[in-house]
N, C-alpha and C positions, 0 to 999 in steps of 0.2 A: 244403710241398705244391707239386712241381710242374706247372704247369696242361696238361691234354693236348695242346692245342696244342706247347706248349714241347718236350714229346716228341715229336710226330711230327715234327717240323722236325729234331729229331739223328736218327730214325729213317732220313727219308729223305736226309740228306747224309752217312751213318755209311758206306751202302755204297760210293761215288764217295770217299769218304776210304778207307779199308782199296787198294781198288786203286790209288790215287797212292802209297800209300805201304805196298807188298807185305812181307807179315812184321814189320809194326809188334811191338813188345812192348806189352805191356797197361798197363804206365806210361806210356809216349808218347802212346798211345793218349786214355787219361783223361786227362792233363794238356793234350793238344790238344783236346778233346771238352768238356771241364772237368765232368767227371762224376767219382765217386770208381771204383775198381774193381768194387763189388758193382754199382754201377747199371750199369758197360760189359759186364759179366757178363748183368743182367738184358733189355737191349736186345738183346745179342749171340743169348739166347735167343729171346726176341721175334723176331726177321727170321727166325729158321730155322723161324718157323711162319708163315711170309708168301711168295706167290708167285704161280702165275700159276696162272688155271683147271684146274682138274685136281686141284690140289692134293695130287698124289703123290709118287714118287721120281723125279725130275728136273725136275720145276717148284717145290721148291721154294729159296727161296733157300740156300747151303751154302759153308761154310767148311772150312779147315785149319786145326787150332787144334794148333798141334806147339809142345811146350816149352810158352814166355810167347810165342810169339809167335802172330799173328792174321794168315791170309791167305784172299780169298775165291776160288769155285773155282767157283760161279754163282752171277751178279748177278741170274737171272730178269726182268732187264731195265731194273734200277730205277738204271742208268747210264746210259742214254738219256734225251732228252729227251723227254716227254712228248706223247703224237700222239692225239687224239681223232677218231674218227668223227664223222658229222654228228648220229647218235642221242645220242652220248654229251655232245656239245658241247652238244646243245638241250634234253639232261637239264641237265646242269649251269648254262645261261643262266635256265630255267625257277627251279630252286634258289636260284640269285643273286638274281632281283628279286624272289621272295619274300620272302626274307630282308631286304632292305632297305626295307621296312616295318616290319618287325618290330623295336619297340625294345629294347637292350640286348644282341643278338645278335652284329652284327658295326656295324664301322665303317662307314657309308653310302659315304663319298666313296670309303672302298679297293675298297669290293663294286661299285661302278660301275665304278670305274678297270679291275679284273679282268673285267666283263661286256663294257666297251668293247675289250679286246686280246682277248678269244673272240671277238665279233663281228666284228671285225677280219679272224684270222685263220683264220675260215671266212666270209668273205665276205658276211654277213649287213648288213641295214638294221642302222645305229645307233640304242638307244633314248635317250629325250631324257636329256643328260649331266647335268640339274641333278640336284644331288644331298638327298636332303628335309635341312633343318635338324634335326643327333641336339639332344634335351634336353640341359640340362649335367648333371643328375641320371644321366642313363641313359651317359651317357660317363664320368661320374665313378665309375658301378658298373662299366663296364668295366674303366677303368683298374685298379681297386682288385683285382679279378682278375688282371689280366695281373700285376701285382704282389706278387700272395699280401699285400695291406693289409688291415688291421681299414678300415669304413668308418661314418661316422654319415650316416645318414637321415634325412628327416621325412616319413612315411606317411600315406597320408588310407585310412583304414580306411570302405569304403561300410558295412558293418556295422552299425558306433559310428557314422557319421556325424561321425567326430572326426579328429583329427590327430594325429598320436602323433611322439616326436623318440626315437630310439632307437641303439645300436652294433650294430653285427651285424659276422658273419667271413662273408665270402661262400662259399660252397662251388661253385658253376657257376651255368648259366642253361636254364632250361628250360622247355621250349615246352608247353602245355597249350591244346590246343582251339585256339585264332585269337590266344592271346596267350602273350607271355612274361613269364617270373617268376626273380625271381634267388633262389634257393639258399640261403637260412643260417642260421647259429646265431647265434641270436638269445641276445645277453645276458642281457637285463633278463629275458627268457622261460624261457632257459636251456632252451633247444631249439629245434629246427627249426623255422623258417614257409618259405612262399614269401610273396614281394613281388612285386603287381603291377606292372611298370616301367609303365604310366602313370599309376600311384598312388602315383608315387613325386616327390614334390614337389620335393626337394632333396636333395643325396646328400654328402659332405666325405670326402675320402679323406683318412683317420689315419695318423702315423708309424708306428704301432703296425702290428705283423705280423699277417696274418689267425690265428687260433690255434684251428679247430672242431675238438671230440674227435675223433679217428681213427674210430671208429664209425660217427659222421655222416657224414664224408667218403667213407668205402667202401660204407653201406648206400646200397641204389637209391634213387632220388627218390621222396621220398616225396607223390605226386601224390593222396593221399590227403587232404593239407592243402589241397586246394582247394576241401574243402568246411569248410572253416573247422574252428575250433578241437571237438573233439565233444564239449568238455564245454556248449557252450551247445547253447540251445533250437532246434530249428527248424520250418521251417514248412511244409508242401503245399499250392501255388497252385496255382489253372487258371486262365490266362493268355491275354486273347485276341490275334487276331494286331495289334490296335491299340495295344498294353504287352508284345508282341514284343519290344523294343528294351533292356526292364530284363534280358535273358537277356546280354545283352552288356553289362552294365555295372554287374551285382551276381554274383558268387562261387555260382551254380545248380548244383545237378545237374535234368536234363533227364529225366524217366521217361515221359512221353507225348510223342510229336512229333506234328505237325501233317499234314494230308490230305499236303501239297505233301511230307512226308518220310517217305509211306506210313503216316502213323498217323489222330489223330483227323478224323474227316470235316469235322466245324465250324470247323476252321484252331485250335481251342484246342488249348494245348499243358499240360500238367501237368509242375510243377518245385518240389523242395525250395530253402528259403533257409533260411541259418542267421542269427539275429539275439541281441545281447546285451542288446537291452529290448525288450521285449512294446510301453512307449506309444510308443516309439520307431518300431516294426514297425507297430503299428496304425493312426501317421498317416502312414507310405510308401504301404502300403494304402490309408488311406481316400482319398489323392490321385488312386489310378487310377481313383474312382469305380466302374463293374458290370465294367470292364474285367479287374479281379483279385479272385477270389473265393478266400478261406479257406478250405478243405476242413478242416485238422487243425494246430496244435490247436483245440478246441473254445473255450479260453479266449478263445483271440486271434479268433477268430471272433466270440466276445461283444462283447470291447471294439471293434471295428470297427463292429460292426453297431449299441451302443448311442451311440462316438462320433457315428454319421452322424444318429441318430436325436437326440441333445442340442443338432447342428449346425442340422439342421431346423427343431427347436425354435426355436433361437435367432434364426433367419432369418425365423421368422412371426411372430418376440415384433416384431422389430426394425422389419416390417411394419406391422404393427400399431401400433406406437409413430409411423410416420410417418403411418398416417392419423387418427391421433387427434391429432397436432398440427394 
């Protein structure tokens, strides 16, 4: 499986090769490329559907393909060196320092080094060079990618409330809502999850080659899994904006938003959670106090509302006990 970065980097120095080296043969070709012939074929296709706005007959990119041999006949420009506008530079600066937040995505120190030569060289203020300290865990899913590696994990599942040690094949990285999640086929599951990367405790990249069924690897992301596994139970909260905070830091889907995001007037928001025990659920609950209300199920509603009521109990016995000493 090679990672799509790895292909667009032969992509874009495929065409600047062909013209150094006009009427290559298709052996030459791949064994300097180090692709076999069906992949120099596949790429070869690829670029004759790439080019410049318009995307007609003579903006796109085009070849002479005579005999075994390969010559190109428009580059649509992609032999020049790269010239950005001021819009297109403060798109792309905008892009970067998002990104460098975000863990698991790109490497911090290279996404600064690249933000500092655009700023550079459109004459912009330099933003501060330090670079945030990456996880080893979330460098060590990176690498495991760039390598097509099997990788082992140790996961803190908010869910379970537990820790899990697991092998997984990474498949990519993908961005859902304000965070990212790494992509894989998960062994012990023997299917797809995504992994929160800052739920990702510790990460070990294996000799072992990454190995996810071909199916996995071609079907879309499936961002379905971030509402958790569907064979468990789940819940619908209203959520006031004072326990806001658990919307970031438990696996929600969001179905009411709040005044400030054109919805409920009272700043409550309503959100599903999916959990694997009920007393598990009922004492995250009973923690936010009137803050988190149970709407459905009905169960979990009961044991909340009798835990709070056993607690009370217990807090007037225990009263009671001190003034009667």
């Amino acid at each position: 499986m090679t990672p799509v970065s790895t292909r667009l980097i032969r992509l874009l120095n495929m065409i600047p090769y062909f013209q150094a080296n006009p009427r290559v043969t298709y052996a030459k070709a791949a064994a300097d490329l180090g692709v076999t012939r069906n992949q120099l074929q596949a790429d070869i296709n690829q670029l004759w559907m790439c080019g410049l706005p318009g995307y007609g007959p003579g903006d796109l990119i085009d070849f002479e393909l005579s005999g075994d041999t390969i010559k190109v006949t428009f580059s649509a420009g992609m032999d020049q060196p790269l010239r950005l506008n001021s819009s297109e530079a403060s798109g792309l600066l905008v892009a970067l320092r998002a990104l460098v937040d975000i863990p698991g995505v790109v490497d911090p120190a290279a996404a600064l080094s690249a933000i500092a030569k655009i700023e550079a060289a459109a004459g912009t203020t330099a933003m501060d060079a330090s670079a945030p300290i990456e996880a080893e865990g979330a460098a060590a899913v990176r690498e495991a990618l760039r390598e097509s590696r099997a990788v082992s994990i140790e996961y803190y599942s908010a869910s379970r409330d537990a820790l899990s040690a697991r092998v997984v094949d990474p498949i990519r990285v993908v961005l859902v809502g304000d965070h990212s999640y790494l992509e894989a086929w998960c062994r012990e599951a023997e299917g797809v999850r995504l992994f929160r990367f800052d739920r990702i405790v510790d990460a070990r990249v294996l000799d072992a080659p990454a190995v996810p069924p071909n199916p996995a690897v071609d079907a879309p992301s499936p961002t379905a899994l971030f509402d958790a596994d569907p064979s468990l139970p789940s819940a619908t909260l209203r959520i006031s904006p004072r326990a806001a905070w658990m919307l970031e830091y438990f696996p929600m889907r969001v179905l009411v938003v709040p005044e400030s995001s054109g919805g409920s007037p009272d700043g409550y928001c309503v959100a599903t959670m999916t959990y694997a025990a009920e007393d598990w659920m009922a004492r995250q609950i009973l923690g936010f106090g009137a803050d988190v209300q149970v709407l459905v199920p009905q169960s979990l509603a009961d044991q909340v509302r009798q835990a709070a009521v056993d607690a009370l109990g217990a807090y007037a016995g225990l009263g009671t006990a001190v003034l009667d000493s």
